[in-house]
ROLUM-753280 format. One record per atom (N, C-alpha, C, O): residue in one letter; x, y, z. Coordinates in steps of 0.001 Angstrom, whole numbers, plus 500000, padded with zeros to 6 digits. Atoms other than C-alpha are relative to their C-alpha. Example, Ala and Ser with C-alpha at 12.3 -4.5 7.8 and 13.67 -1.06 7.14 Angstrom:
BEGIN
A500890498810500000;A512300495500507800;A500900501200500000;A501936501181500665;S499180498810499940;S513670498940507140;S499230501090500730;S499739502198500899;
***
This chain:
BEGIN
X500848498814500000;X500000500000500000;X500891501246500000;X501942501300500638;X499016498563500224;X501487503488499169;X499941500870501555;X498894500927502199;X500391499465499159;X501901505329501877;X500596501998499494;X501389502491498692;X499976498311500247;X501721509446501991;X499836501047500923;X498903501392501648;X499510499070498731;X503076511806503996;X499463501621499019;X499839502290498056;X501046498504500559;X500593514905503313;X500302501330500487;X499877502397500044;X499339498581499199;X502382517444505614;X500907500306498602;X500543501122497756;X499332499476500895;X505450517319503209;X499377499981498626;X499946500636497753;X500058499315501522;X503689517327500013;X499268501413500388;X499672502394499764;X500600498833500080;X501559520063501066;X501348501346500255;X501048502525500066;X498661498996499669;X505123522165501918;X500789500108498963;X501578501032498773;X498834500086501569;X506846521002498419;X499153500557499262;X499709501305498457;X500647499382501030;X503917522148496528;X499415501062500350;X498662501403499438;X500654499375499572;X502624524790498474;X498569500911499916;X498218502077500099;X501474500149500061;X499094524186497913;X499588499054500682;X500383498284501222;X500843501082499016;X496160521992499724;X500999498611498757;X501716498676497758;X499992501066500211;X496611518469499147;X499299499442498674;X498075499318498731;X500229500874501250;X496339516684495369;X498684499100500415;X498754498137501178;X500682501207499429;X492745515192495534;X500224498652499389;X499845497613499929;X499675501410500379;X493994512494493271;X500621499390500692;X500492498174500545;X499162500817499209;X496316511488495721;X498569499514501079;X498646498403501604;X500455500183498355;X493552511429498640;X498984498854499725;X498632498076500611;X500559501191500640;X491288509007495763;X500820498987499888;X500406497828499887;X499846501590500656;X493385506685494898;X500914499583501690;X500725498388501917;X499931500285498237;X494831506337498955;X498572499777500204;X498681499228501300;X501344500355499577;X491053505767499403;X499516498370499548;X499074497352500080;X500363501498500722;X490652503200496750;X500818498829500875;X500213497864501341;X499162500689499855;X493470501494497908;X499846499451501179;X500036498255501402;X500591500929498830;X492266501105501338;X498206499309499956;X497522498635500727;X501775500492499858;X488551500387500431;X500141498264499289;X499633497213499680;X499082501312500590;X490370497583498151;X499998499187500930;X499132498349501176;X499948501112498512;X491624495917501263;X499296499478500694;X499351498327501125;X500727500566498851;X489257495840503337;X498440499322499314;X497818498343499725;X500757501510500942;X486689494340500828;X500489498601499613;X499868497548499470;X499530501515500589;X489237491794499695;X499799499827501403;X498768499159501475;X499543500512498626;X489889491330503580;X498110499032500251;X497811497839500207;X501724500589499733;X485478490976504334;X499937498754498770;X499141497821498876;X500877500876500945;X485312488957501206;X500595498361500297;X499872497374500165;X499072501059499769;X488092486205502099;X499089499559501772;X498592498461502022;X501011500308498417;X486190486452506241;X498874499230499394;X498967498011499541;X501099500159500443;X482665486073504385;X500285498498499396;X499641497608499951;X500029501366500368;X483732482834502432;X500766499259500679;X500842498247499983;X499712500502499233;X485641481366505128;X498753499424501146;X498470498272501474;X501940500347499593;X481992481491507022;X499315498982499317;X498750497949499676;X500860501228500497;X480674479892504588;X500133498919499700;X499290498022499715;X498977501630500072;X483382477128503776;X499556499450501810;X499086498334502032;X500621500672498667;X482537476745507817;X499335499308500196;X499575498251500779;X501303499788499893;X479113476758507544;X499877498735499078;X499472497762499714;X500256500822501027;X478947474451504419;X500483498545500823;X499612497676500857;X499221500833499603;X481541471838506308;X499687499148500715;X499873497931500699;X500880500187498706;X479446472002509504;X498761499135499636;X498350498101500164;X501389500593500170;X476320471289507874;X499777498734499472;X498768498054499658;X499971501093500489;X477768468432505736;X499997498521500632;X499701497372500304;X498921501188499495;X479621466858508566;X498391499549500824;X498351498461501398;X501290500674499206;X475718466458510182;X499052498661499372;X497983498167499730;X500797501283500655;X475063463491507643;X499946499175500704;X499048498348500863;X499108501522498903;X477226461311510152;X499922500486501244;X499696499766502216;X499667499511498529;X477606463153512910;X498163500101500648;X497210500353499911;X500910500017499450;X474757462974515585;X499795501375501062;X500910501353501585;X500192498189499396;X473901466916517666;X499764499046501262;X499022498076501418;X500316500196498916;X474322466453520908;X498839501176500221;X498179500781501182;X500933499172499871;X471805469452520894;X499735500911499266;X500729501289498645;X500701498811500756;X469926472100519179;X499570501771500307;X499391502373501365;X500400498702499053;X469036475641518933;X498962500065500690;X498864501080501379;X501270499663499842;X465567474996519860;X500603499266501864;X500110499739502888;X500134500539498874;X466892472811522889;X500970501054501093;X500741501177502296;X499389499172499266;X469644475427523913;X499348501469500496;X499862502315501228;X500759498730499769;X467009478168524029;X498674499511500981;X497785500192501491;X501255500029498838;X464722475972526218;X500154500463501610;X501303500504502051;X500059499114498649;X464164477526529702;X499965498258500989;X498852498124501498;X499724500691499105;X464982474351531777;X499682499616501230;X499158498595501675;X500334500103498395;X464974475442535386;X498212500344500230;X497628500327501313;X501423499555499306;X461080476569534792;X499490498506499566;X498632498190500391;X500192501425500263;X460552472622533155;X500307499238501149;X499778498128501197;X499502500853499457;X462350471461536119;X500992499104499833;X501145498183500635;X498980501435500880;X464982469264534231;X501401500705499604;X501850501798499258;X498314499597500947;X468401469275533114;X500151499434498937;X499814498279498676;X499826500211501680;X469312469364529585;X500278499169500259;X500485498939501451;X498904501030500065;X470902466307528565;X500029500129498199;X499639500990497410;X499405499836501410;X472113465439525229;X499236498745498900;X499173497544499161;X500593500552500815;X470358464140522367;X500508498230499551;X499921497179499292;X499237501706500167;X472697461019521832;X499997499369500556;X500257498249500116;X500557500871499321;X471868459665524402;X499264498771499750;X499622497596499832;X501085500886500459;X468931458084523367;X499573500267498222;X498426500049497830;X500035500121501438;X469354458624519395;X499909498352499309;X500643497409499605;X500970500949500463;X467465456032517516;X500646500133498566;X500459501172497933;X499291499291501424;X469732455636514020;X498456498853498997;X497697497919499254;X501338500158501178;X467122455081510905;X499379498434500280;X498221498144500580;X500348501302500257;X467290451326510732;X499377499369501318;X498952498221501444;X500830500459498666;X465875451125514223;X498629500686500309;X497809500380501174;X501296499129500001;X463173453494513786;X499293498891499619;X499768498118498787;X500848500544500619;X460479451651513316;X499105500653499209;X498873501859499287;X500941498952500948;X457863452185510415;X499028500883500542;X498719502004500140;X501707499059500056;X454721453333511905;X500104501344500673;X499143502072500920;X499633498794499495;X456763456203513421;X499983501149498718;X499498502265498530;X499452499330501588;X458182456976509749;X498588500658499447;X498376501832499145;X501242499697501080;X454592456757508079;X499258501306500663;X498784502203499966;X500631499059499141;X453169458997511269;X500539501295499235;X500128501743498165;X499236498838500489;X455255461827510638;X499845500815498705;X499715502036498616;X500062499415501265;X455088462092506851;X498678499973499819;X498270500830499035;X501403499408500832;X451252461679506489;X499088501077501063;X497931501496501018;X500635498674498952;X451078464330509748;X500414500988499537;X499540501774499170;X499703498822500380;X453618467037508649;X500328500401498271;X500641501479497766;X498993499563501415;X454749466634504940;X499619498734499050;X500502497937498737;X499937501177500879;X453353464061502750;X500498499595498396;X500623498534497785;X498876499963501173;X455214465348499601;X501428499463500182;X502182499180499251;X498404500065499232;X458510464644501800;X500823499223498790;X501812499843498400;X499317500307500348;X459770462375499635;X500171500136498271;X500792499455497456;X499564499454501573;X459468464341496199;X500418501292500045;X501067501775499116;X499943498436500430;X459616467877496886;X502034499765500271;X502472498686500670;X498411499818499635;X464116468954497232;X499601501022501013;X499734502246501007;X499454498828498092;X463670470222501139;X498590500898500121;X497999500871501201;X501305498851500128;X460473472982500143;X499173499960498895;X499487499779497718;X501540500660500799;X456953472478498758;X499199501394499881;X498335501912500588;X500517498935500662;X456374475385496619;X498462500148500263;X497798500855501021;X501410499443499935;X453134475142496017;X499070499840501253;X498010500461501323;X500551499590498180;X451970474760499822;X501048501096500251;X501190501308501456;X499406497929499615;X453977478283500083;X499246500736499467;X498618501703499900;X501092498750500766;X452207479616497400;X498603500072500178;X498029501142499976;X501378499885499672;X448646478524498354;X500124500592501704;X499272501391502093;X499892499457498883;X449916479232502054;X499559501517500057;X498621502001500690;X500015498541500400;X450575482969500710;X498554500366499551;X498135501385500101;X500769499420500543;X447585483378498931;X498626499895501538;X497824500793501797;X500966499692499119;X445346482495501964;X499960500792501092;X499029501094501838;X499569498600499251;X447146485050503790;X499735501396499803;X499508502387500496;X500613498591501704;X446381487559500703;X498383500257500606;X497868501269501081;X501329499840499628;X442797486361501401;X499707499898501574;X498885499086502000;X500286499850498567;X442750487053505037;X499587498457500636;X499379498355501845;X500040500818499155;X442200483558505652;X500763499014501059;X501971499248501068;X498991500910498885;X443666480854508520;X501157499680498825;X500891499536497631;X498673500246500431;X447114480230507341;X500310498877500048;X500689498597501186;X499504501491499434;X447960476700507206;X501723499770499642;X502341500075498623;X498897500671500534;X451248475162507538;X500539499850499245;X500075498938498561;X498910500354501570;X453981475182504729;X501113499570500144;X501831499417499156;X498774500239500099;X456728474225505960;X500254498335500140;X499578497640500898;X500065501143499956;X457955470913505327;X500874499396500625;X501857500118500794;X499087500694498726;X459882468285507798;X501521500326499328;X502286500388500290;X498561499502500244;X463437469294505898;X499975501352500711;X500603501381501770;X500095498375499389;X462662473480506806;X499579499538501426;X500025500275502305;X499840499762498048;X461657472224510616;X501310499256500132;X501910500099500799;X498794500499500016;X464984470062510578;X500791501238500296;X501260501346501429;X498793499086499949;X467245473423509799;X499129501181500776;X499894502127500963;X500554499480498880;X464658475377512151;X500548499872501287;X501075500760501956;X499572500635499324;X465448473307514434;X500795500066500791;X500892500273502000;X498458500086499379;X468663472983514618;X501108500835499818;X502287500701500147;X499352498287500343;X469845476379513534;X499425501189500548;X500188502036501013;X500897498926500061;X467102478831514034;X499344500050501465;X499773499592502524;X500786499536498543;X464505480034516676;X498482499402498864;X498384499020497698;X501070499679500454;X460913479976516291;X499206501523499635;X498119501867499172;X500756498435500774;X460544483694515635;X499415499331498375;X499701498384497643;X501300499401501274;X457808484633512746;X500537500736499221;X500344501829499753;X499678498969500302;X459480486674510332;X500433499487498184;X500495498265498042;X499905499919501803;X460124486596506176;X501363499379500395;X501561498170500279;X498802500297500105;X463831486733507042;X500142498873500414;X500279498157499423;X499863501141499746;X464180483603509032;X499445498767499314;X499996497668499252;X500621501240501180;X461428481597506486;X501375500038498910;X501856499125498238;X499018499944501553;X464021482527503917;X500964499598500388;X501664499101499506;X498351500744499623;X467105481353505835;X499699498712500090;X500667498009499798;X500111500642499868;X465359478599506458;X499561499246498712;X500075498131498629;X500180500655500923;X463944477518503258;X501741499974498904;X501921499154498004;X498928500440500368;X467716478051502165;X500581499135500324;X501258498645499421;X499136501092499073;X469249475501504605;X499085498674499900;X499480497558500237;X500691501169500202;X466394473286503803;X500163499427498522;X499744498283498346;X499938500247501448;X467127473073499901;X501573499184500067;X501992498265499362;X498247500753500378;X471118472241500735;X499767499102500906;X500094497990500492;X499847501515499319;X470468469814503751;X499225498993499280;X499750497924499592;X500294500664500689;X468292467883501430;X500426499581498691;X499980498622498060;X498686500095500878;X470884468124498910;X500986498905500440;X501334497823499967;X498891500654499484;X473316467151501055;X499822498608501122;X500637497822501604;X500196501500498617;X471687464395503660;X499377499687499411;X499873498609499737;X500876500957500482;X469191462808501668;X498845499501500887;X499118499472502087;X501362500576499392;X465544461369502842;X500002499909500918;X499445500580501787;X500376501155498726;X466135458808505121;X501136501245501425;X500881501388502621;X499233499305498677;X469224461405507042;X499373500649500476;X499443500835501691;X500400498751499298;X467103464065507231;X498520499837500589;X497872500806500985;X501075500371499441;X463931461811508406;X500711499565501604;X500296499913502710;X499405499963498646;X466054460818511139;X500533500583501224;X500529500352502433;X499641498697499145;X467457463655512298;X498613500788500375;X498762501506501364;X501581499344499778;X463733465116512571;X499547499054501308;X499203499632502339;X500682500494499142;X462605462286514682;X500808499735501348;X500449499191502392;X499319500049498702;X465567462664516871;X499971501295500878;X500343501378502049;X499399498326499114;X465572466739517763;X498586500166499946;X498308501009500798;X500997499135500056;X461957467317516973;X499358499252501531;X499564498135502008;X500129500266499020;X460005467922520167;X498526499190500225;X497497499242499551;X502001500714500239;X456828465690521285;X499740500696501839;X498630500270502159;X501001499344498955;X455863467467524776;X501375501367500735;X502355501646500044;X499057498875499466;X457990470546527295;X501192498723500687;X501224497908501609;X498592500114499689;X461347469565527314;X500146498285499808;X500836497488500443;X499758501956500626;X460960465719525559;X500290500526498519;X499563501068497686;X499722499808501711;X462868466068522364;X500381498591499749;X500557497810500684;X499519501308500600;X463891462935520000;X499046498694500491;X498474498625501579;X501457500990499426;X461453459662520039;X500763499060501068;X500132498295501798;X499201500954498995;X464423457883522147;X499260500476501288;X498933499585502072;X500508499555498592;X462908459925525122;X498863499824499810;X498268498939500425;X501128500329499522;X459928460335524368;X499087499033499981;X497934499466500004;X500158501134500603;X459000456687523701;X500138499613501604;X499367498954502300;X499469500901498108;X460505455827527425;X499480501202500521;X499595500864501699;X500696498665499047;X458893459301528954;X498596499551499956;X497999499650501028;X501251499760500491;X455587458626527428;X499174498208500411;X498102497799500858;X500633501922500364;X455150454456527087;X501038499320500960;X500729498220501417;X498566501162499389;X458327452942528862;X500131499251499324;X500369498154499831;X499194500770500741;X459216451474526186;X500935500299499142;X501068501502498922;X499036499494501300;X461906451451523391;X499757500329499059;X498752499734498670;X500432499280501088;X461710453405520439;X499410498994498960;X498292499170498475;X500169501265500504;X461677450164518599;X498516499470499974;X497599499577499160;X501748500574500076;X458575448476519655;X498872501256500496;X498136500773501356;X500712498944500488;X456502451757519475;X498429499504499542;X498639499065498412;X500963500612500556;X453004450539518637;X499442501149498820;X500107502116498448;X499920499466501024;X451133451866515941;X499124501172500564;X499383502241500012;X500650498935499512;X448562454172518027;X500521500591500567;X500203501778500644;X498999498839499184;X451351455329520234;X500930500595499030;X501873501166499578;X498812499115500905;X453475456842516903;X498667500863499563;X498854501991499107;X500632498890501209;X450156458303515388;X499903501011501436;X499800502230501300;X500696498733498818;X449397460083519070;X501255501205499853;X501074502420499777;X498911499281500094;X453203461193518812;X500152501125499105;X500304502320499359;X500484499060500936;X452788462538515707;X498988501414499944;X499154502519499429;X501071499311500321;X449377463920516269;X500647501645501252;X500006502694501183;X499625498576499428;X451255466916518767;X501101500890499601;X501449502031499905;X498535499378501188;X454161467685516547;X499336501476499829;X500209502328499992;X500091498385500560;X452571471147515633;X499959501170501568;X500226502352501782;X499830499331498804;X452309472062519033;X500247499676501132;X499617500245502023;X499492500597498695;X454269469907521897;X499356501258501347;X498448501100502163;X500122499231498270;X453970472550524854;X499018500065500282;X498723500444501416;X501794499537499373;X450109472676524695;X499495498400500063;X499217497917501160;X500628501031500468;X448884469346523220;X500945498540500846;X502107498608501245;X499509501016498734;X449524465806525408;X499775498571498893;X498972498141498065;X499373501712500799;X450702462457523885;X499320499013501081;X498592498080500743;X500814501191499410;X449662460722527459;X499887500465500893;X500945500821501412;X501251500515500621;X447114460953528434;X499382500839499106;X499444502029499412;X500192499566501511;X445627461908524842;X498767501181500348;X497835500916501108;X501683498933500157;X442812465016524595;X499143499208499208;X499436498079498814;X500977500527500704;X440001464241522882;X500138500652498273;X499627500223497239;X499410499229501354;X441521466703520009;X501057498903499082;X501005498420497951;X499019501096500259;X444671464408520169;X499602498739499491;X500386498269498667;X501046501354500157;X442199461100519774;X499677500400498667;X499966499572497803;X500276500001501196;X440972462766516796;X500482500609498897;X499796500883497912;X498879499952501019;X443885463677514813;X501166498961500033;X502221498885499404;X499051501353499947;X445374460446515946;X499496499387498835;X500199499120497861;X500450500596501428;X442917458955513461;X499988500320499018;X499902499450498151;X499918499403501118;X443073461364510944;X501629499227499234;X501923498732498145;X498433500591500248;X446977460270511214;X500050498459499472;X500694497974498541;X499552501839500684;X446487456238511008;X498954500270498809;X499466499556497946;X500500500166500965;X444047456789508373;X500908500907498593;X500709500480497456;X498729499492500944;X446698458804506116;X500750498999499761;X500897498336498735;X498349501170499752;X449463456579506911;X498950498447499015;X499446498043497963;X500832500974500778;X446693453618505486;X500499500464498437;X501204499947497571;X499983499748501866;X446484455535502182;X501012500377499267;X501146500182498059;X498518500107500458;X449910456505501915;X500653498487499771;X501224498198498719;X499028501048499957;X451406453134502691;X499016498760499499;X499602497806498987;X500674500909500441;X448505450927501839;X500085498656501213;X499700497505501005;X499921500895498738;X449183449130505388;X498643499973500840;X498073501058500954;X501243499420499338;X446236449014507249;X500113500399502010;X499660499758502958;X499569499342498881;X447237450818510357;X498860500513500656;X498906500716501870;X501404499140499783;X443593452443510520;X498705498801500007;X498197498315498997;X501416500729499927;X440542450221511943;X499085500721500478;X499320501351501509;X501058499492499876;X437044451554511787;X499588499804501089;X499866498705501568;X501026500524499029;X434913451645514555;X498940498688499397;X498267498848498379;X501181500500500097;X432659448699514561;X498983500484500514;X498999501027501619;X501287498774500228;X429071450255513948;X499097498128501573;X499073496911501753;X501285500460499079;X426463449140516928;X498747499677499607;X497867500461499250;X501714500811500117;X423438446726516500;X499111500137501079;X499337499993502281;X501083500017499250;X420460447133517767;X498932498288499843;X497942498078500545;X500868500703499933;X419036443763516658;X501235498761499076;X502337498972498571;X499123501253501044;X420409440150514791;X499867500454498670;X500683500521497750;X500358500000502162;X418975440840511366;X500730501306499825;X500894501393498608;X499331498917500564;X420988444473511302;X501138499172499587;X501553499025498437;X498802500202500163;X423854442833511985;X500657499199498581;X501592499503497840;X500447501018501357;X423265440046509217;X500163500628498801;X501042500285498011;X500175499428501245;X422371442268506531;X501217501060500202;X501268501712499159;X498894499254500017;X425471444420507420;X501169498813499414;X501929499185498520;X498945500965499998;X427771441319507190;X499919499484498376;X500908499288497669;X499817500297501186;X426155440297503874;X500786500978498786;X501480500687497812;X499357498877501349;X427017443925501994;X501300500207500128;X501786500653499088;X498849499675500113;X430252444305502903;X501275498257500557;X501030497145501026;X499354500948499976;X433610442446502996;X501389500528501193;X501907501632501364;X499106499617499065;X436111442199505687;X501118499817499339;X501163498928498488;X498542500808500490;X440013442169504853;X500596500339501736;X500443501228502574;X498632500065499022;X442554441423507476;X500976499542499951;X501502498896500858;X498672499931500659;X445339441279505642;X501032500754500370;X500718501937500243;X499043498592499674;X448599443287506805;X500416500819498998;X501232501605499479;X500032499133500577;X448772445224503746;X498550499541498841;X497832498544498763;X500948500319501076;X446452445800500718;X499963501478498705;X500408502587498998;X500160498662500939;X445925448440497745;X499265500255499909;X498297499580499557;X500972498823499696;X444255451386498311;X500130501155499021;X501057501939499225;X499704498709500948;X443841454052495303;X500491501266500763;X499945501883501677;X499435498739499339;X446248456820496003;X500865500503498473;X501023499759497505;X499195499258500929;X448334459303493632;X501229499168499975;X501600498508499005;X498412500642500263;X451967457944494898;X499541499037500843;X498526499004501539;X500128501592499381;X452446454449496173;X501214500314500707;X502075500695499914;X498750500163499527;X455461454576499042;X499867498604500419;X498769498047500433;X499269501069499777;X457198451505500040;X500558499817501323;X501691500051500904;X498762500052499010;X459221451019503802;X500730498431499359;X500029497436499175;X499237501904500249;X461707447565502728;X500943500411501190;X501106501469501797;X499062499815498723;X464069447077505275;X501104501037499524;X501758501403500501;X499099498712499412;X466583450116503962;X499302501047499768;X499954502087499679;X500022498662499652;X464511452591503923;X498473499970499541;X497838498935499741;X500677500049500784;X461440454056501823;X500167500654499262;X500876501656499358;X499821499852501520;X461077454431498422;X498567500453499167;X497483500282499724;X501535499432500272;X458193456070495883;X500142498504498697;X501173498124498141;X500236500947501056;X457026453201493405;X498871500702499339;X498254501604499906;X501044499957500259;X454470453362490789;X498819499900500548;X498601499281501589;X501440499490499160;X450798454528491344;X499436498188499480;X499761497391498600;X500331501988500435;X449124450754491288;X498538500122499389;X497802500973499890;X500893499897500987;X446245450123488549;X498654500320500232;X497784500604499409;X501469499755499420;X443357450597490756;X500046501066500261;X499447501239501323;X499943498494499571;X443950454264490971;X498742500206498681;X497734500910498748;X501448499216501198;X441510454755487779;X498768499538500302;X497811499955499650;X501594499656500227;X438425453312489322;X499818499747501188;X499360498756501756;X500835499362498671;X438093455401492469;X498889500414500151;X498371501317499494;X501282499773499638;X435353455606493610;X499542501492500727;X500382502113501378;X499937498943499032;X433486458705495134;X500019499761501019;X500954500420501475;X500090500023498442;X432987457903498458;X501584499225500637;X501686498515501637;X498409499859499490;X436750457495499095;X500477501412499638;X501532501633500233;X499347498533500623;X437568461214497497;X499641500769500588;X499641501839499980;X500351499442498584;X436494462595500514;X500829500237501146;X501175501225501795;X498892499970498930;X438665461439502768;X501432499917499664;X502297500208500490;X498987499552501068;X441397461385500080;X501139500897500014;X502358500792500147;X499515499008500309;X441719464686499498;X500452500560501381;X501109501570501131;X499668499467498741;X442448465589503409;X501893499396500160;X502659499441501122;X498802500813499263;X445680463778503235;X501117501134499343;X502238501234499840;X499336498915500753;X447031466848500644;X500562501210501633;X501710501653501621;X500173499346498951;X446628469008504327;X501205499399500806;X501353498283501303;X499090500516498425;X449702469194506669;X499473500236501543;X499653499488502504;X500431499830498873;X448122470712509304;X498386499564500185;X497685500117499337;X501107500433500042;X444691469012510329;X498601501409500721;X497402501129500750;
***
């Protein structure tokens, strides 16, 4: 860098100071200290990028959402998520299916964010109406585990950025796992390792199938809503949940109430019109067909009985498009 001693030129030339000299001494430091911010700025982000990659493998001992919880008014001491981390192949399904036909049932096509639940989100905002849910289980992932729950444009937008590269960069099944390990199911129960032994005393593992849809069914709002013992709200977005998870997975996870007789001959003539299955899976007309096999799940073809749905299934159908119930 030049340096310039402005006393003696102003004494050799005996006039003010050359403003060309005082521009290009300006440039010269504005130079620097941009190259300097710009070399800081992508060092951040080589960080940042490194950090976020190394979370394919690596397991969080904790989160922002868990380092910002208030503790001493819960009563509890933090502990650390690894503890009781549950890696994919131990998850059991009916946790998996809960989840995706409660918060995100595009999950496994959209890359991280589900445009068009933003854009219909937006527009019912436009039209002053209730706002539903847009964000999909990748954007609560980097919520999560980066962010706060503030409300604000800026943070949706940091977040739908970090949700486009961790689904880039971790794939499905990492970033279904990592969800069911940090996300919270009641005050101060994060990951299903706890709350599986908080809730049931049991292991994440054998999980039954009404205790993953109840789990599920408080995901939008742990601190209010109760896993055990269930509301009567909870009871009836539990079913909304196994009956999704049915038409997603074609498992039958969802049994009807049996309907009440008043006499023999109802019952009779009920038994003749209809047919029972109790089969552990079966095909059920749906748009996408998913799969769990033992590594993971997968989207297969839509199966041939999708062209002669019937109406009185397109009813309850179309509710499964809805993340929030």
């Amino acid at each position: 860098m030049e340096n310039i001693d402005f006393e003696h030129t102003q004494e050799k030339t005996g006039r003010g100071v050359d403003p060309k000299v005082i521009l290009r001494t300006t440039w010269s430091y504005t130079k620097t200290i941009v190259k300097s911010a710009s070399v800081a700025l992508l060092a951040l982000i080589a960080i940042f990028f490194i950090t976020l990659w190394s979370f394919k493998w690596i397991n969080p001992s904790s989160t922002a959402f868990t380092l910002q919880e208030d503790w001493s008014q819960l009563e509890k001491e933090r502990y650390s998520l690894t503890e009781k981390w549950v890696d994919y192949k131990d998850i059991p399904q009916n946790i998996k299916w809960a989840v995706v036909a409660s918060e995100d049932q595009k999950f496994w096509d959209h890359p991280g964010i589900d445009l068009v639940a933003i854009a219909e989100a937006y527009q019912e905002m436009e039209n002053g109406e209730r706002v539903r849910g847009a964000s999909t289980i990748t954007q609560q992932v980097a919520k999560n585990l980066f962010l706060s729950s503030d409300k604000n444009f800026i943070r949706k937008g940091v977040e739908a950025g970090l949700a486009v590269t961790i689904d880039a960069l971790w794939g499905k099944e990492r970033v279904l796992e990592m969800y069911l390990n940090i996300a919270e199911f009641g005050p101060g129960v994060y990951g299903i390792g706890e709350a599986s032994d908080h809730f049931f005393a049991r292991d994440a593992k054998l999980l039954k199938d009404d205790e993953s849809a109840r789990m599920a069914a408080v995901l939008p709002n742990p601190k209010r809503m109760r896993v055990e013992p269930a509301s009567p709200f909870v009871k009836e977005r539990k079913d909304w949940i196994l009956r999704n998870m049915m038409n997603l997975s074609g498992i039958a996870y969802y049994e009807a109430p049996k309907p009440k007789f008043n006499t023999e001959f109802d019952m009779e003539t009920v038994q003749d019109s209809t047919i029972s299955d109790t089969s552990a899976s079966f095909d059920i007309p749906f748009v996408e067909r998913l799969d769990i096999s033992t590594v993971g799940m997968s989207v297969s073809t839509p199966t041939s009985s999708y062209t002669s749905v019937s109406d009185s299934t397109s009813a309850d159908s179309s509710r499964t498009n809805n993340y929030n119930y």
